[in-house]
VEXDOVEX-792440 format. One line per 4 residues: number of its first residue (from 1); their letters; for each residue y, z, x of C-alpha. Coordinates in steps of 0.2 Angstrom, whole numbers, plus 5000, padded with zeros to 4 digits. Layout:
// residues N
NUM) a) Y,Z,X  ...
// end
This chain:
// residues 299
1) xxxx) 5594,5568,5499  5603,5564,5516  5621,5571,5514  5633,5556,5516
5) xxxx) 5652,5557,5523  5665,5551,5513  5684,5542,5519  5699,5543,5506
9) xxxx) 5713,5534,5508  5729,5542,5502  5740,5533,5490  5758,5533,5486
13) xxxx) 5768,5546,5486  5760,5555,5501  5773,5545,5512  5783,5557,5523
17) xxxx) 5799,5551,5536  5790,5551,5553  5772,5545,5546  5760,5535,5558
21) xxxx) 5772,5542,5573  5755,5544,5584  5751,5525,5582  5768,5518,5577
25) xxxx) 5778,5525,5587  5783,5512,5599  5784,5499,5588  5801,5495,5578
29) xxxx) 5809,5483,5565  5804,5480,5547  5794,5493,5540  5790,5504,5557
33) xxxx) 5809,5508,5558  5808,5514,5539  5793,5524,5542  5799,5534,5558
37) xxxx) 5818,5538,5553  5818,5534,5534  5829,5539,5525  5818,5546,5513
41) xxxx) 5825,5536,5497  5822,5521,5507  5803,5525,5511  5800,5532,5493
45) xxxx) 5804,5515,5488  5788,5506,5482  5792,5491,5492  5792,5501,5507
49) xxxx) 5779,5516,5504  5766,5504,5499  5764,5496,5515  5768,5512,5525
53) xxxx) 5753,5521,5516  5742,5504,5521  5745,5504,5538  5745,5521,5540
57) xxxx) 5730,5525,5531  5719,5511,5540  5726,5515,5555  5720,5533,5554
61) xxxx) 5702,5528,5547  5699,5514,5564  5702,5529,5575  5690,5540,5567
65) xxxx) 5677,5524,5568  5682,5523,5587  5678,5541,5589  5661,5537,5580
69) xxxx) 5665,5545,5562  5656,5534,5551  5658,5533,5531  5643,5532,5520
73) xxxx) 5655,5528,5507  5673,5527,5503  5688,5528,5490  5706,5523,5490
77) xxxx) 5719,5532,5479  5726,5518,5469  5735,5508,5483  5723,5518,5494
81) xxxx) 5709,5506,5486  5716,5492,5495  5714,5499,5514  5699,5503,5507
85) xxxx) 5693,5489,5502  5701,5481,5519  5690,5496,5529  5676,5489,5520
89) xxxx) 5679,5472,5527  5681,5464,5509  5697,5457,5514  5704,5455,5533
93) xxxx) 5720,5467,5535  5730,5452,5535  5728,5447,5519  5729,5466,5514
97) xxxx) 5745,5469,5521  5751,5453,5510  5741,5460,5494  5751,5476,5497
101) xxxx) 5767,5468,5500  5766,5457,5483  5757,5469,5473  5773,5483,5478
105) xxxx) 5787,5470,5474  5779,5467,5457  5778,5485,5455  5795,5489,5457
109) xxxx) 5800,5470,5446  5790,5481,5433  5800,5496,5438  5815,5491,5438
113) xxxx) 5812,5484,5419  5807,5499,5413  5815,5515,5422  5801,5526,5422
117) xxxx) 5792,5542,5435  5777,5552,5433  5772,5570,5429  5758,5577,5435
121) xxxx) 5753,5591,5421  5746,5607,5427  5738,5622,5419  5730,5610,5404
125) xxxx) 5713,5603,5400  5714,5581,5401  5711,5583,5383  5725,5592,5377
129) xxxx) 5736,5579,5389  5729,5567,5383  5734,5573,5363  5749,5579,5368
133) xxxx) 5755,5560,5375  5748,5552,5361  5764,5559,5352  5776,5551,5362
137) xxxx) 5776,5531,5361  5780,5530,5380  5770,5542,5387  5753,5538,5395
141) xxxx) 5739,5547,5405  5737,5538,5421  5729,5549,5434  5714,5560,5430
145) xxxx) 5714,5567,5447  5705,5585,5445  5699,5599,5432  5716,5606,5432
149) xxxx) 5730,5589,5434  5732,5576,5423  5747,5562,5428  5758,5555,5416
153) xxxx) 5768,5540,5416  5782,5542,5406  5801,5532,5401  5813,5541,5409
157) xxxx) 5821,5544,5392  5803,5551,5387  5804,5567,5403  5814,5579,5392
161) xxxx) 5806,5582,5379  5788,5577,5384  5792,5593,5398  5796,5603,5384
165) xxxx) 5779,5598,5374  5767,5601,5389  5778,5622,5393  5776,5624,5375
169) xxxx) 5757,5620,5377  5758,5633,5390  5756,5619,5405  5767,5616,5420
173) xxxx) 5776,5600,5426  5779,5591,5443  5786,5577,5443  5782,5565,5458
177) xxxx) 5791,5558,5472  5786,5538,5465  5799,5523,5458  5791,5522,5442
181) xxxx) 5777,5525,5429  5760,5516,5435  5745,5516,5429  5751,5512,5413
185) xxxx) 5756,5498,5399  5774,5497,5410  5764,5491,5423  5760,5476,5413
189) xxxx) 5772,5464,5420  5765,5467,5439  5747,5465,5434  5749,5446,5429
193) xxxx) 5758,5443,5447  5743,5450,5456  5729,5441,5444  5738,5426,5448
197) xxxx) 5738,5429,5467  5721,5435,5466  5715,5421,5456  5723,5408,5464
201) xxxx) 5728,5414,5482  5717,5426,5491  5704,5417,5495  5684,5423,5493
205) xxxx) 5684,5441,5494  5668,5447,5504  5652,5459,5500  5657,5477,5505
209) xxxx) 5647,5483,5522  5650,5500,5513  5651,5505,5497  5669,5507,5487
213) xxxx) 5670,5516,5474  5684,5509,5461  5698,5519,5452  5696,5509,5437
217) xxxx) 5677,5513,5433  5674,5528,5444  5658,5518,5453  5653,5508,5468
221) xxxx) 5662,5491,5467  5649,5476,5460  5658,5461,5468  5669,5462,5453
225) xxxx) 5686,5465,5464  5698,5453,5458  5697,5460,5441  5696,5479,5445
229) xxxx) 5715,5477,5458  5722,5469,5445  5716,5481,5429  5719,5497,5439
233) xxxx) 5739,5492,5441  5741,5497,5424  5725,5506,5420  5721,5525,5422
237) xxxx) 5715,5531,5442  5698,5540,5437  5698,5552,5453  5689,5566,5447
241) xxxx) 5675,5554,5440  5674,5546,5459  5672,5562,5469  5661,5568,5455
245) xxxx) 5651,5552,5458  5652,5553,5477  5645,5571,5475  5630,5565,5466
249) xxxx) 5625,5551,5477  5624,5565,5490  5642,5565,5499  5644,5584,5509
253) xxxx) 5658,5579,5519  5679,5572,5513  5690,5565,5523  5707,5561,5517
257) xxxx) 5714,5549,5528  5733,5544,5530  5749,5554,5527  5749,5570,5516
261) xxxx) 5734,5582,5512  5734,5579,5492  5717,5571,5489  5710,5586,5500
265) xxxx) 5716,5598,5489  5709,5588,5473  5693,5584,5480  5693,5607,5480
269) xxxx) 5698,5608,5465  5684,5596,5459  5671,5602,5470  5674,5621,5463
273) xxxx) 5673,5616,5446  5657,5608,5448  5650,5622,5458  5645,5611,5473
277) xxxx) 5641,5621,5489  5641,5615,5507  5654,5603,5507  5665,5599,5522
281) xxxx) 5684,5594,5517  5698,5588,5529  5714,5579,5531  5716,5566,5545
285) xxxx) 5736,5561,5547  5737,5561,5568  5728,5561,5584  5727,5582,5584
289) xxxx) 5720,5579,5565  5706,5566,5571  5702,5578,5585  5700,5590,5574
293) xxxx) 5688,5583,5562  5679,5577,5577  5675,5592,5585  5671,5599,5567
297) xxx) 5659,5585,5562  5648,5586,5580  5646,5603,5580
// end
C-alpha cells in the first residue's frame, strides 16, 4: 500500500495572541488586530477564535501546497473540518469564512444560554468516562481525541463535583481554554441556525478533490456535508476513530496545520497505542515550521 500524507487542521482552542503573524502581519482591523495583540480573553472568545483558527489554519495548508506538499487525505478538528472542507474545494473560502462567522455566533447564542466549559479527562479508559458522565445530567462526552483523553462538556455548576468523580476514579482534569460545552445537547440551539443556513443559504456544496474524513462518523465524507456540519455542533468529534482510519487506508505521514501542536500530540498517542511504525508526525504554525516539514518530507 502506497503510504499517503495527511493535513489536519487545528480547532479551537489552539488560538494563541500573535497567531498567523508570518501571513497576517501586515494586515489590521477586525479579526487581524485580535489575532496579533489579543488580549487573550478577546481571542478566546468563540466569535473571534473561530475565524482566527480558519484563516490561520488554511493559510498554513496553501503554503505547504505552494511548496509542493500534497495531502492524500485530510481532517479538520471540529471547526478545523470547515477549512478542511474549504482546502478540499467543497466550499470556496468566502463562503467558509461566512459558515465560520455564523456557526461561532450561534455558538456563543448557545453559550451564553447555558454557561458551560470542557474537561478534557486524562489517565481513564473512554469507558469509564463515558460511565462516570452518565451520572451527572449535564455532563457529556464530546471529544474522543486519543487512548488516553476523553472531553467533557459540562454546566458550569456540574465542574465541581464531576472533577471530584473523575480524581476519585484515579483520573486527571484539564479544563480547556473554550467559551462553552460543544459537542453536546447545549449545543442544540446553534445546530438549528446552521441547518438553516445550510439548508437554505450556502448554496451547492461541491465533490471533494480529496478526501475528508468527518468528525461525526469517523470516515471519508459521501457528499452528505450539510448534515454532518450541522450534527457534529452538538455531536461527539471521533478523533481517534479518524486517525485510526487514516492509518488503515495507509496514511505514514501527519501534519497538524494552524496554531498550537495538539493534534500532533494526539495523533502519538494513537499511533503508539495502535503499535503503528514508520509514521512521520509534524506541526506546521509558520514559515520556519513549513520549512521544516519541507525539508523533512524531500529527504
Amino acid at each position: 500500500m502506497k503510504h499517503k500524507n495527511a493535513f489536519l487542521f487545528a480547532g479551537q482552542g489552539a488560538q494563541f495572541v500573535g497567531m498567523g503573524a508570518d501571513f497576517f502581519g501586515g494586515e489590521s482591523g477586525g479579526i487581524y488586530d485580535v489575532m496579533r495583540d489579543g488580549p487573550a480573553e478577546e481571542l478566546n472568545k468563540t466569535i473571534n477564535a473561530q475565524p482566527a483558527i480558519y484563516l490561520h489554519d488554511l493559510a498554513v495548508a496553501e503554503a505547504l501546497l505552494y511548496r509542493c506538499i500534497v495531502p492524500d487525505c485530510v481532517a479538520g478538528f471540529s471547526l478545523g473540518e470547515v477549512p478542511a472542507l474549504v482546502f478540499a474545494k467543497v466550499m470556496k473560502p468566502h463562503v467558509g469564512l461566512e459558515f465560520v462567522n455564523l456557526r461561532a455566533a450561534a455558538m456563543q447564542c448557545a453559550c451564553d444560554d447555558n454557561p458551560s466549559t470542557m474537561l478534557a479527562v486524562l489517565r481513564l479508559s473512554a469507558s469509564k468516562v463515558e460511565g462516570l458522565a452518565e451520572g451527572f445530567k449535564d455532563v457529556w462526552v464530546a471529544n474522543y481525541n486519543s487512548p488516553e483523553q476523553v472531553v467533557c462538556s459540562c454546566a458550569l455548576t456540574a465542574v465541581e463535583a464531576f472533577s471530584s468523580a473523575v480524581m476519585a476514579a484515579g483520573g486527571r482534569v484539564l479544563r480547556l481554554r473554550v467559551s462553552g460545552g460543544f459537542h453536546s445537547p447545549l449545543m442544540f440551539s446553534a445546530r438549528g441556525v446552521v441547518e438553516d443556513w445550510l439548508l437554505d443559504e450556502c448554496g451547492e456544496l461541491l465533490p471533494t478533490k480529496v478526501p475528508v474524513y468527518s468528525n461525526w462518523t469517523g470516515q471519508p465524507y459521501l457528499y452528505d456535508y450539510k448534515e454532518h456540519l450541522a450534527l457534529q455542533i452538538q455531536s461527539p468529534v471521533l478523533w481517534q476513530d479518524i486517525i485510526e482510519n487514516m492509518l488503515a487506508d495507509g496514511v505514514r505521514t501527519f501534519i497538524e496545520v494552524g496554531p498550537g501542536t495538539v493534534l500532533a500530540g494526539l495523533v502519538r498517542k494513537i499511533v503508539e497505542h495502535n503499535g503503528v511504525e514508520g509514521v512521520k508526525i509534524f506541526s506546521a504554525s509558520n514559515m520556519a515550521d513549513i520549512d521544516a516539514v519541507v525539508e523533512a518530507i524531500s529527504v
